[in-house]
Structures are given as C-alpha cells and as structure tokens.
BATIFI-33545 format. One record per residue (C-alpha): x, y negated, z negated. Coordinates in steps of 0.25 Angstrom, whole numbers. Layout:
% residues N
+-------+-------+-------+
:  east : north :    up :
+-------+-------+-------+
:     X :     Y :     Z :
...
+-------+-------+-------+
% end
This chain:
% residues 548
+-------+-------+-------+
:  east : north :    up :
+-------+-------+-------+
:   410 :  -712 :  -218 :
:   403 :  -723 :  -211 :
:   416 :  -729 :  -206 :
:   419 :  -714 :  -201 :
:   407 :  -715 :  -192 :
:   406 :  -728 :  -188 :
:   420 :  -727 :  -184 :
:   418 :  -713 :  -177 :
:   406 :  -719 :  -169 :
:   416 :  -732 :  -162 :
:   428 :  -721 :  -162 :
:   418 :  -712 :  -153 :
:   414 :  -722 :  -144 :
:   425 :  -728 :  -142 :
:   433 :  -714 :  -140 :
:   424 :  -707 :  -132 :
:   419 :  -720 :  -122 :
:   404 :  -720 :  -128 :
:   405 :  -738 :  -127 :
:   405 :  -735 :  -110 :
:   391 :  -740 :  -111 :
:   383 :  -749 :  -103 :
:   389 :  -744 :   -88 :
:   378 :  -738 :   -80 :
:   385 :  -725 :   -75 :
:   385 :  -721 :   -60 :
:   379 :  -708 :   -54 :
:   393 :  -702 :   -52 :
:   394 :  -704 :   -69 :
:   379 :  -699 :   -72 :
:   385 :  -685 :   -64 :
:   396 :  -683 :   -74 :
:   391 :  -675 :   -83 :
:   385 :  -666 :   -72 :
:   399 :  -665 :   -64 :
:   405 :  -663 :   -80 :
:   397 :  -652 :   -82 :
:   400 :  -647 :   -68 :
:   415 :  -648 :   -71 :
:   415 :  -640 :   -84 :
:   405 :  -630 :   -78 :
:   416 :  -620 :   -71 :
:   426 :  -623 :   -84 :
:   413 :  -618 :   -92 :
:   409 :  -607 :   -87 :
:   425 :  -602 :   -85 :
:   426 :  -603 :  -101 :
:   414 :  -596 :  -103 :
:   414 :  -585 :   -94 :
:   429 :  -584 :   -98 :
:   425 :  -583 :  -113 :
:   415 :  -572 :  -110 :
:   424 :  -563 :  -103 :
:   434 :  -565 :  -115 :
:   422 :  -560 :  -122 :
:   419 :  -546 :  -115 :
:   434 :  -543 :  -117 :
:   434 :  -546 :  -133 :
:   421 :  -541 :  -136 :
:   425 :  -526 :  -137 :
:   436 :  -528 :  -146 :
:   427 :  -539 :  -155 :
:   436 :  -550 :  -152 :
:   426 :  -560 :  -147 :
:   431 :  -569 :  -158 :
:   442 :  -574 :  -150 :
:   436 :  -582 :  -141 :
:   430 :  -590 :  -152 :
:   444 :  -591 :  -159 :
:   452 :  -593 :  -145 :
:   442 :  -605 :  -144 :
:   443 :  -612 :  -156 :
:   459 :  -610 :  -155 :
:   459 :  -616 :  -142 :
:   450 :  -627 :  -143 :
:   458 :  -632 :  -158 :
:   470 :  -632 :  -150 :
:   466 :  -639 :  -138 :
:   458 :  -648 :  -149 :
:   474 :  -650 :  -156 :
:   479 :  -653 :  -143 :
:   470 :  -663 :  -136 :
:   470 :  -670 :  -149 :
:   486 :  -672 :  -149 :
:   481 :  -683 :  -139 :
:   467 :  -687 :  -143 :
:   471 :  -691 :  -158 :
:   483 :  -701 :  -154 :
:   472 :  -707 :  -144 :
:   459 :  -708 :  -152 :
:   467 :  -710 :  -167 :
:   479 :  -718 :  -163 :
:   478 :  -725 :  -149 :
:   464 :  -728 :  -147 :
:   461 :  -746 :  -148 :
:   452 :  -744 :  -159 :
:   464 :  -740 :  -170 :
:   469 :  -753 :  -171 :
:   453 :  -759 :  -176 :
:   450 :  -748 :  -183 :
:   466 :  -750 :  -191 :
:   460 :  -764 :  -194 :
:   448 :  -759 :  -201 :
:   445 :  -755 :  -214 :
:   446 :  -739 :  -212 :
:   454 :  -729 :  -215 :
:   461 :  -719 :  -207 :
:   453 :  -708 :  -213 :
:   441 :  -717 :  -207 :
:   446 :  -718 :  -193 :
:   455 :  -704 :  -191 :
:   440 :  -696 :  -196 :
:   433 :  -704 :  -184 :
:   444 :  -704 :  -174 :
:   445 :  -688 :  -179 :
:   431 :  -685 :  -177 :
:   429 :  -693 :  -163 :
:   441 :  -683 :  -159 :
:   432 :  -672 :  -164 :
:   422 :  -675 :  -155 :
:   432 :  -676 :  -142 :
:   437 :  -662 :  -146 :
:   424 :  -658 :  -145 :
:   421 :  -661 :  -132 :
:   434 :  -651 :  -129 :
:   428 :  -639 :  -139 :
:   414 :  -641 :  -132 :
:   420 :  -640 :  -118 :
:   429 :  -629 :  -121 :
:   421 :  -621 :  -130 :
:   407 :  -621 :  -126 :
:   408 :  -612 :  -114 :
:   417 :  -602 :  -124 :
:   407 :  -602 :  -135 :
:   395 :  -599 :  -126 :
:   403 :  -588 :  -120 :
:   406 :  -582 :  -133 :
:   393 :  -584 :  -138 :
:   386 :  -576 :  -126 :
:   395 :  -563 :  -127 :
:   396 :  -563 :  -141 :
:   386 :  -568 :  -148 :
:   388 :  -571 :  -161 :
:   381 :  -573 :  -172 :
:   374 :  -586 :  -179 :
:   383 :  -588 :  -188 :
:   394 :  -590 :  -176 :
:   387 :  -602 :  -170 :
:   386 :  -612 :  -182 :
:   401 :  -609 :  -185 :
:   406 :  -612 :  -171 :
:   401 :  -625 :  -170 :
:   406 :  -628 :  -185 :
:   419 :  -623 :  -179 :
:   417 :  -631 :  -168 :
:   415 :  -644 :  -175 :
:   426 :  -640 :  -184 :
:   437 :  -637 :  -173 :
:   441 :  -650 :  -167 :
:   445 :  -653 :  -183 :
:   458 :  -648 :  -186 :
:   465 :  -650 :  -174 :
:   461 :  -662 :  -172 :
:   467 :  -664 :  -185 :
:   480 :  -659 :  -182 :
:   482 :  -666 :  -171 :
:   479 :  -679 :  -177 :
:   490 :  -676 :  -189 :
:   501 :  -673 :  -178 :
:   497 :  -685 :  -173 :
:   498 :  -694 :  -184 :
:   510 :  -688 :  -188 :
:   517 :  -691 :  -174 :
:   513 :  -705 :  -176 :
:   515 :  -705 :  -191 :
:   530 :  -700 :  -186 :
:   532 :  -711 :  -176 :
:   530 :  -723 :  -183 :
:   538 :  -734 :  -175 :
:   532 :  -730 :  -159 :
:   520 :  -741 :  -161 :
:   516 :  -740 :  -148 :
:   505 :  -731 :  -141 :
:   514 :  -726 :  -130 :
:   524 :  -720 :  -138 :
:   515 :  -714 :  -147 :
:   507 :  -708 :  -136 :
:   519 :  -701 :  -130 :
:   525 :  -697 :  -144 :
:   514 :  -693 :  -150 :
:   509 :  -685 :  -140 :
:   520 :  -679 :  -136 :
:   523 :  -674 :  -150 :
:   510 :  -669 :  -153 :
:   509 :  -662 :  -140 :
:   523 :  -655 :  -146 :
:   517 :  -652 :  -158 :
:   506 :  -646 :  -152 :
:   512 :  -636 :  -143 :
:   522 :  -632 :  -153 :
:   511 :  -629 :  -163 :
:   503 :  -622 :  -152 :
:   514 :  -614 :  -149 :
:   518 :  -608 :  -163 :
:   503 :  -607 :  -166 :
:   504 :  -597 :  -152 :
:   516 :  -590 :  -157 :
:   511 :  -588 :  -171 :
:   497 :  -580 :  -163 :
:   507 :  -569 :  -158 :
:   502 :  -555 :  -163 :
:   508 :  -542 :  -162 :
:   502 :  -531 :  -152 :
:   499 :  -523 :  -162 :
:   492 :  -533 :  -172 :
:   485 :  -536 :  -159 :
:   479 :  -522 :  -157 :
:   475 :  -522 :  -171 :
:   469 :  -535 :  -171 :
:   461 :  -527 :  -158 :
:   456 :  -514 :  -166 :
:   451 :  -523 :  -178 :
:   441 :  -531 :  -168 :
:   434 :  -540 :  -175 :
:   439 :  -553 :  -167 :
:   451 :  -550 :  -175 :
:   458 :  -557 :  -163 :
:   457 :  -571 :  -168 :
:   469 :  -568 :  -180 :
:   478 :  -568 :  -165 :
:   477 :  -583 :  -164 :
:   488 :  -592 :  -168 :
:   479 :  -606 :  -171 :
:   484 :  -622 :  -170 :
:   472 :  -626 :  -178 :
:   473 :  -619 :  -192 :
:   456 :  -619 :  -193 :
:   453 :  -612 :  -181 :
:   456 :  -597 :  -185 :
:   446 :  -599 :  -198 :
:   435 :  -606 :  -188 :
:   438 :  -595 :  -178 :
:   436 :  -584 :  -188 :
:   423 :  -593 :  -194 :
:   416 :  -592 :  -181 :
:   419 :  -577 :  -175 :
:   418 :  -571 :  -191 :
:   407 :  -580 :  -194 :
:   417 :  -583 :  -207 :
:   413 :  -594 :  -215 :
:   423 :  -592 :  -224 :
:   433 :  -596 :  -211 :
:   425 :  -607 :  -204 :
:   426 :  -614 :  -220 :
:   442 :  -614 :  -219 :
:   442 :  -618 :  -206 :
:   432 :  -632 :  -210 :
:   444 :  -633 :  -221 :
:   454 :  -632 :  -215 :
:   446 :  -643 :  -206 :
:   444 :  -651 :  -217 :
:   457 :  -650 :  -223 :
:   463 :  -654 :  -210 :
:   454 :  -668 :  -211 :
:   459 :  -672 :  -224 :
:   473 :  -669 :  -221 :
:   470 :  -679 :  -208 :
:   465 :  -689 :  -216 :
:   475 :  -689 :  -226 :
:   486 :  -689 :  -217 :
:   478 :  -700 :  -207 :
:   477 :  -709 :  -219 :
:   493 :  -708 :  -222 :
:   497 :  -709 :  -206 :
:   487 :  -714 :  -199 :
:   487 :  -729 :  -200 :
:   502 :  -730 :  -198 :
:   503 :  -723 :  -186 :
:   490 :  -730 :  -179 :
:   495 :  -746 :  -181 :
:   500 :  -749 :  -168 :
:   499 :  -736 :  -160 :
:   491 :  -745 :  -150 :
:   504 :  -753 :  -147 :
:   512 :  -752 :  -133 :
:   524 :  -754 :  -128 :
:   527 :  -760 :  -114 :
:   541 :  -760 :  -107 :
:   543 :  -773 :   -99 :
:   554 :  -770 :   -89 :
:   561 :  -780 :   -78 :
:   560 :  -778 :   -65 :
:   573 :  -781 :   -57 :
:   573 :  -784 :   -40 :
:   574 :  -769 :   -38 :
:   563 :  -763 :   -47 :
:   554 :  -774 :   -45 :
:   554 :  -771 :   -31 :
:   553 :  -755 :   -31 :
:   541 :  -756 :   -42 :
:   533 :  -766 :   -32 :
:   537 :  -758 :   -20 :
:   527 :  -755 :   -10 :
:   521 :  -739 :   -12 :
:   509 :  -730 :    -8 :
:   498 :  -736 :   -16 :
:   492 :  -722 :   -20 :
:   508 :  -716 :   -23 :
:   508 :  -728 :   -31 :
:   494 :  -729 :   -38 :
:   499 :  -714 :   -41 :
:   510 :  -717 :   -48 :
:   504 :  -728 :   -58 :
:   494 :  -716 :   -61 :
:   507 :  -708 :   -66 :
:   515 :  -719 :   -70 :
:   502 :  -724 :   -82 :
:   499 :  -710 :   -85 :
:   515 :  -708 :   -88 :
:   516 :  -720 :   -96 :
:   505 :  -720 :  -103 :
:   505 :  -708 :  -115 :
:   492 :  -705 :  -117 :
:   491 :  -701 :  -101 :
:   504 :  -695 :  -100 :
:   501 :  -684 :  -112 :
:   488 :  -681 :  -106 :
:   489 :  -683 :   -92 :
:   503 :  -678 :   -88 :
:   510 :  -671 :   -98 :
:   500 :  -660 :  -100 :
:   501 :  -656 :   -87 :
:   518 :  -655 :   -91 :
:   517 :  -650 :  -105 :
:   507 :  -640 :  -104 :
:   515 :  -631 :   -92 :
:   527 :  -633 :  -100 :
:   522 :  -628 :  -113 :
:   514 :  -617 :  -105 :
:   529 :  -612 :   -98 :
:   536 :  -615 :  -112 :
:   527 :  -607 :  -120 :
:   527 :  -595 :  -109 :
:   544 :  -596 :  -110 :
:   545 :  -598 :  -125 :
:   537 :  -584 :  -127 :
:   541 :  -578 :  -116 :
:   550 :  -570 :  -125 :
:   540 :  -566 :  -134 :
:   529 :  -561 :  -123 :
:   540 :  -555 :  -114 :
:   530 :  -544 :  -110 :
:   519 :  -554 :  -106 :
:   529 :  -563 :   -97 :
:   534 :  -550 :   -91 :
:   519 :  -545 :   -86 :
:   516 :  -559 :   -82 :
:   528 :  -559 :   -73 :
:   526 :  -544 :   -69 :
:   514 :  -549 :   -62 :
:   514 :  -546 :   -48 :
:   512 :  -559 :   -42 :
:   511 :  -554 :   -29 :
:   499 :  -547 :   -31 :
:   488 :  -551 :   -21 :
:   477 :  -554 :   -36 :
:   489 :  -563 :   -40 :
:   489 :  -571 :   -30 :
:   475 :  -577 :   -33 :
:   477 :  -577 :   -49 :
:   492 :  -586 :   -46 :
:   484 :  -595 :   -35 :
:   471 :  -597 :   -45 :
:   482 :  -600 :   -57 :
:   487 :  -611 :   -49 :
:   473 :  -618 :   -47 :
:   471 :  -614 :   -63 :
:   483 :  -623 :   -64 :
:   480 :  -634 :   -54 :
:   468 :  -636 :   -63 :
:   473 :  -635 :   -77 :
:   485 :  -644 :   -76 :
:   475 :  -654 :   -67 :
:   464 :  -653 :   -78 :
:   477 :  -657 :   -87 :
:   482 :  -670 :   -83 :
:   469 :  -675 :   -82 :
:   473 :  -688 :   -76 :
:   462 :  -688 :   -62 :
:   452 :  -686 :   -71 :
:   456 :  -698 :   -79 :
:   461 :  -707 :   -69 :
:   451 :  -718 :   -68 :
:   447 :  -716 :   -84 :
:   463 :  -719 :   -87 :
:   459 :  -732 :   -79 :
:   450 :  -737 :   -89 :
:   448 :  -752 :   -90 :
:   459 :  -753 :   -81 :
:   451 :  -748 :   -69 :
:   449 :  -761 :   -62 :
:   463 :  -760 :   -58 :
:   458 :  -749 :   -49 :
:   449 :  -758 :   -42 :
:   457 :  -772 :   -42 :
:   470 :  -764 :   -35 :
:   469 :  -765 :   -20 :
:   470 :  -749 :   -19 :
:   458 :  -740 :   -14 :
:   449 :  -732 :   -26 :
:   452 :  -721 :   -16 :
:   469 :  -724 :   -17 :
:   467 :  -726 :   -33 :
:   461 :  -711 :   -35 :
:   468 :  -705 :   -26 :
:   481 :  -711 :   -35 :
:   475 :  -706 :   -47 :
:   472 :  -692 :   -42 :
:   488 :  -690 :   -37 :
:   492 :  -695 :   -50 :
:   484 :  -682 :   -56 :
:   489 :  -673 :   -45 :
:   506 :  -676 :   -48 :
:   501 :  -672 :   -63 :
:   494 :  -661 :   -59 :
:   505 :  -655 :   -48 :
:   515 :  -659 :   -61 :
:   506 :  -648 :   -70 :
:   504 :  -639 :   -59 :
:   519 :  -637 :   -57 :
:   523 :  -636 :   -71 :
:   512 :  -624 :   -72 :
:   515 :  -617 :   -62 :
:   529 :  -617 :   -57 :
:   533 :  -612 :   -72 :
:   523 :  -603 :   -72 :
:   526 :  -597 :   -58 :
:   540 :  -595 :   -62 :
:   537 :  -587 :   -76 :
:   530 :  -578 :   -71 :
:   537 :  -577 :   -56 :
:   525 :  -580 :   -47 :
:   529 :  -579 :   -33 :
:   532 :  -595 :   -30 :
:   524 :  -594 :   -17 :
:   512 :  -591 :   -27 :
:   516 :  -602 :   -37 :
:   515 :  -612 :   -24 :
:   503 :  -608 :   -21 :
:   497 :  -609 :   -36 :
:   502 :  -622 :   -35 :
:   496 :  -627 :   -23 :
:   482 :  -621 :   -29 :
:   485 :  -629 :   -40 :
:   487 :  -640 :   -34 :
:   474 :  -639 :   -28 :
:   466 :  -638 :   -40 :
:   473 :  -650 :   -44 :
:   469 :  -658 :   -32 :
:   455 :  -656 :   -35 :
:   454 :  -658 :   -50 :
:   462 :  -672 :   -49 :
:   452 :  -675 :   -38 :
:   440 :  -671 :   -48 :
:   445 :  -678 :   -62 :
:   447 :  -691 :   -51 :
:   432 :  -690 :   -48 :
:   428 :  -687 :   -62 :
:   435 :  -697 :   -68 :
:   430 :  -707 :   -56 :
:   415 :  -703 :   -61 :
:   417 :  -705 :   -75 :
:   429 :  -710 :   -80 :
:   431 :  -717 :   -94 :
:   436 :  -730 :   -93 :
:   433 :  -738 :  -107 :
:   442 :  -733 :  -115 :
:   453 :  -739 :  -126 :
:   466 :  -731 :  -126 :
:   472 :  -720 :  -115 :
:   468 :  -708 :  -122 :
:   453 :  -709 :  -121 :
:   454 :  -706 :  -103 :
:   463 :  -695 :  -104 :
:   458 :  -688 :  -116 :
:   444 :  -694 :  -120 :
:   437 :  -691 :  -106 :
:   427 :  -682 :  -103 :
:   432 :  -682 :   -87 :
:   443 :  -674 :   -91 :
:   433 :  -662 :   -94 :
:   432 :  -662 :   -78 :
:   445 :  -657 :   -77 :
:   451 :  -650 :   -87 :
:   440 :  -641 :   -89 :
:   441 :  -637 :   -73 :
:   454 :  -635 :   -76 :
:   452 :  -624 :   -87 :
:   440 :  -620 :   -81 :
:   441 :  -617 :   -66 :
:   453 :  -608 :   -67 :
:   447 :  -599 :   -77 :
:   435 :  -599 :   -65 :
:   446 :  -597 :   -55 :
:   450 :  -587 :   -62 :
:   438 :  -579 :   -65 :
:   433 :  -580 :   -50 :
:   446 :  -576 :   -45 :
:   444 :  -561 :   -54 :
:   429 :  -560 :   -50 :
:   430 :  -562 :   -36 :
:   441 :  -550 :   -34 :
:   445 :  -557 :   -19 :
:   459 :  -565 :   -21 :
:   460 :  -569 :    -7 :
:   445 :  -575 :    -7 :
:   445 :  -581 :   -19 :
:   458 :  -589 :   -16 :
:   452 :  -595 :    -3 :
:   440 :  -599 :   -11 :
:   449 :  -604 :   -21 :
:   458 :  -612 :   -11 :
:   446 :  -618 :    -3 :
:   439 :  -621 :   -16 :
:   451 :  -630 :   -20 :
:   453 :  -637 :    -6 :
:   437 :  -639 :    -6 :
:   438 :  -646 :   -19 :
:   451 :  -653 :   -18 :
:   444 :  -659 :    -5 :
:   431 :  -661 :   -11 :
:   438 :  -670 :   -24 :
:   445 :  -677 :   -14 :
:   435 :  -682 :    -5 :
:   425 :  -683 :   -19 :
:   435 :  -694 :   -24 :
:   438 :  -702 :   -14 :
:   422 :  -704 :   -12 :
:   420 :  -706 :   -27 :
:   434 :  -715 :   -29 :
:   428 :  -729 :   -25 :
:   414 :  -728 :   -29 :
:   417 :  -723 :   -42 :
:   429 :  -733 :   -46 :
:   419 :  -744 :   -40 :
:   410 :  -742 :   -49 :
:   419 :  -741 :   -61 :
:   422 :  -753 :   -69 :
+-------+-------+-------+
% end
C-alpha cells in the first residue's frame, strides 16, 4: 500500500502538470478560471434546462428514472471510449514506464496507480457532464435521502469498469502485437483496433436495446421507470447501479461494487501475465532516412508562401504523429462515417423511421431555420472534435522556442495553426453533411447554405481554442498524449460544441420568428467570427512573448 501511494502521488503530478511551479502567472492566466467558467456556462444551462424539460414529459407516466439511467449509460460509454486513448498514453507511453520497469514493483503496484490517476481524469468528464443533469433531476424530482448517498457511491464507482475494459483491450492489442517495438506503430495499431472494437461492441449492444411496440406500450402502462429494462448497456455494472439509485436497491448497487471489484482482480491478474511484456520498449521509434536526389532536393527547398507552408508542417506532424492523428483528425472522419454507416446498415430494420424522416417537407418555411441551425450544430460539434486550435501552442511544448527563433511573425505563426484546424474542420463538416443531405433528400441549395453556416461556426471556435490555448497552454509535458487529451483547454470547446446547439435550438422554438431569429443568428456569427479574429491578432505576440 505504501508503494501504491507514493507511486500514485509522482504519477498524478507528473500526469496532470502539478510540477509547472515556481512561474508567476500573467493577468490574462489568473482570468482563466473566470472565462472557463464563462465557457461552460451556456453548455450548462442547455443540459440543465434540457434535462428538466425531459422531466415534465416523463413525469406523468413515472419514468423519471430514465434520465438517471440515460446518464450513467452515457457517461460509462464516453468513459470506455476516451480511455481507448487515455490508457495506451498514461500506461504504456508515458517516460516514466521505462524507471518505474527498473524498479522493484510490481505490475499490480503501478497499473493500480496509473488506474486510479485515470480515475481522477474521468472524473473531471462525469463532473462536467453530469452535474447540470443531476441538479435538473433533483429539482423536479426530488428524491428521497436515500438517493443522494447512492449517486455519489455510483459515481465514485462508475469510472471503474470501464476503464477496465478498456485497459484489457489494450493489453491484449499489444499482448497480440509482440514484434512492433516501436511507439509509432503501436500508436496507430492499437488505436485503430480499439476503436474498432469499440464501435462494434457499441453497435451490437444498440441492436440487442430493440424492443417491440407492444412490449413498449406495456412497459408504459406498468410505470414505475420500468423504462430503464429498454437500455442495451456497454458496461455490464450500469444497469444494477442504475436500478440502486432510482429503486433505492441496495441489493442492486451491492452487485454493481461486485461486479466492480471483480473486474479489478481480473485486471490485475491479467496485467501481472501481459503487462511487463508488452511495456519494454514501447517508447522506441523508428526513423526513415531517405536520399534526396537533384530533383527532390530542389522541389523540397523550393521557395513558398510562408503561412501555406507553416500550414502545412501543422498537418504534416499531426499526420505523422499517432497520438495526433487519432485525436485530432480521424474523428472528425470516423465519427461521420459510422454515423452514415449505422443510419445505412439499419435502414432496413427502421424502414418506417427513414421514410418519415424523408417525408419531411423540406420546403417548408419552419424547416428552413431548423436545416440552417443544424448546419451551425455541425460547424460546432465537428470543430469541438478535432481540437487541434485549442492545442496548438500546447502541442508545442518544450519545442516552442522554435516559434520565437524562426524569422516568421507570432501573427503569421497563429494564423498557420488556425488554417490547419479549419482544413480539418471543413473535412468534418463535409462528411456530415453532404451524406446526411443526401439520405434524407434536403434541397442541395439548403445543404449549401447549412454548410456555409457551418463554416461560420467553425471560424469562430478555431479563432477561440487559439486564444484560449495562447492564455493557458500546457507546455511541460513527457509524451504527446498529455496536450491532446490531458488539457483542461479542451473544455473551451467541446462543451460549446455540445452546448450552444442545444441553446440554438431551444431559442429557435421559444422565439416563434424564423426570419428574425436567422438574422440574429447570422449577425451573431459574423460579429463573433470578427470579434476572435481581431481578439488573436492583439493577444498573438504578447502572449507567446511572455511564454517560455
């Protein structure tokens, strides 16, 4: 146990930053937790006034309960997936396996610390995700005492197994892979492969919720939040921890801390077999020296637009490097694709659904405003998931006196990093919508028009993660993983991504004026697209100057 802690205290510090000591902070960082805040405030409120209006509609049939179950099925399951990325990064390739191999520990030792500092980064996700929820339900509801100490001991409980699972399917991608020693190709291997295994599970788990329409209207008369048998669950503890904290079943939340606990030993028994192999030498990488002859020489040193070029070597690292290529780019590919993939693979089986949606007169003047909103829904969701603005001068860690030494303007630099987040951006938008469009045969001259308001979302959410992450960036770190995945900068912008089309949406039904409500929404865009424009080019060389 005392190796377990003391080795949990160095993996938290050096995992979440805490050795950034000693540097007196500027005004612009001392404001971050209030524009933080002020970030999160619209996704906030959007969740919780979301949650309560979900409320009023289950109430009368006593189904309240799932919003509690919806909750912890969604937050298990984004848990299962961010960890398909956060365990090869924290367990594998962080710089500190190699000294703690060396040591005298075992791999029960340092996968429980490396597990439990995970933990604590999941529950950073459940806290931003869940407390608006919570405090919804537990306004129009309110239950009873007994639900209150359950919930947080859910809570506590939830990050567990999935984190778990993930970390088997990790070991065993790597256990399976013995002779790629090097982090690149583990990187690209692993979490490809993972992420395959994730939408493949995710996707039978959905098929096995289907329920008939008449075991439906019987589930209905019984009441009860007999609603929560519908949902088909990834993580095999979340249906008893569900049913603990709506029924108040101790019986339940005991099978779910089982189940829990049954998971850890099977982790530890399998991490003490597979672990140790598959960490020596992960940290290797390979490098490809390749000669140049007259003509190659001459086109790679050939004379370009500095910015166009600067742009470039933004794509081309995040490209070659793994860890920024799952995260930063191939969402924004993989995610429309499985979306498109799962509407055409079920097409069959929701025939009736399809054919409403495609029945929908898209000509209709209320449309028109719900297709132009959707595109800006877009514009911010697929920006919110490349993050690679909002990391930008982060990814540079130690390296960022290359920014200063080059003879380039900070202005020309940031404007480079912004255009590399707005190709990947455009890429995602595309690939939502153009598919989409098609399906479910929008007018093109309205899917041209989502796209432009799309693209003006995007504008101003690249320009905002370029000024958050100029503020506050996080440079000290030891492998690739920890900018991408380990930053609270991202916050900025995937939670506005979630949380400002739900607003959208909500003030596009309150204010019953289609035509008003676009104009506002039009100059609101082009007033913040101009306002983050302007705001970074002010910021840009005061706050790299001060960096160091």
């Amino acid at each position: 146990m005392r190796n377990f802690c003391a080795l949990f205290k160095v993996t938290l510090k050096n995992t979440f930053g805490v050795t950034e000591t000693g540097k007196k902070k500027t005004f612009l960082q001392k404001l971050f937790p209030i524009f933080l805040l002020v970030a999160i405030a619209p996704t906030i409120a959007s969740f919780y006034f979301l949650t309560g209006d979900a409320i009023a509609l289950l109430k009368p049939i006593q189904q309240t309960g799932v919003i509690i179950g919806l909750l912890l099925t969604m937050l298990s399951t984004l848990i299962f997936f961010l960890a398909i990325f956060l365990i090869p990064a924290v367990f594998y390739f962080s710089k500190d396996v190699e000294t703690l191999l060396s040591l005298p520990l075992k791999a029960s030792t340092i996968l429980s610390a490396k597990l439990a500092v995970s933990m604590i980064y999941e529950y950073i996700t459940i806290l931003a995700i869940g407390i608006p929820v919570v405090l919804a339900y537990i306004v129009n509801v309110q239950p009873p005492l007994g639900f209150y100490p359950l919930l947080i001991l859910t809570i506590l409980l939830l990050p567990v197994v999935p984190l778990i699972m993930s970390g088997l399917l990790v070991m065993a991608v790597m256990a399976l892979i013995p002779k790629a020693r090097n982090r690149d190709l583990f990187n690209y291997i692993s979490g490809f492969i993972s992420l395959g295994f994730a939408v493949g599970i995710n996707m039978v788990v959905g098929n096995m919720a289907t329920i008939s329409a008449d075991e439906m209207v019987q589930l209905l008369i019984q009441g009860n939040n007999s609603f929560l048998a519908i949902f088909g669950y990834l993580v095999p503890s979340v249906p008893f921890a569900a049913k603990a904290v709506v029924n108040l079943s101790l019986v339940d939340f005991a099978i779910s801390v089982l189940i829990a606990i049954g998971a850890y030993l099977l982790f530890l028994l399998i991490a003490e077999l597979a672990y140790f192999k598959a960490a020596v030498g992960v940290n290797e990488t390979g490098a490809n020296r390749r000669k140049l002859n007259g003509k190659a020489y001459l086109s790679s040193t050939q004379g370009a637009d500095p910015i166009w070029t600067y742009t470039l070597k933004e794509l081309k690292l995040m490209i070659r490097t793994p860890i920024y290529l799952l995260n930063n780019i191939s969402t924004v590919i993989l995610i429309p694709a499985i979306l498109v993939g799962t509407l055409m693979t079920t097409a069959g089986q929701q025939d009736e659904l399809i054919t409403l949606i495609q029945s929908i007169d898209w000509n209709a003047p209320g449309m028109f405003a719900y297709v132009l909103t959707a595109g800006v829904a877009i514009g911010l969701f697929m920006t919110s998931l490349n993050l690679i603005t909002v990391t930008a001068i982060s990814r540079e860690g130690t390296r960022l006196f290359f920014m200063k030494y080059i003879p380039m303007s900070y202005n020309a630099q940031i404007q480079a990093k912004v255009n590399s987040g707005l190709i990947v951006s455009v890429l995602g938008i595309l690939f939502m919508t153009v598919p989409f469009g098609v399906v479910f045969s929008i007018p093109w001259i309205q899917i041209v028009l989502a796209i432009v308001m799309a693209l003006l979302a995007s504008v101003f959410l690249n320009y905002f993660g370029m000024i958050v992450d100029m503020i506050h960036p996080k440079l000290i770190w030891e492998q690739e993983a920890v900018p991408v995945k380990q930053n609270i900068n991202a916050v900025f912008t995937m939670l506005p991504g979630m949380g400002l089309p739900v607003a959208a949406f909500l003030v596009l039904n309150w204010l019953k004026n289609d035509t008003l409500f676009l104009v506002v929404l039009v100059v609101l865009l082009v007033g913040l697209d101009l306002a983050s424009i302007i705001a970074t080019r002010k910021i840009a060389t005061s706050a790299i100057e001060k960096l160091s």
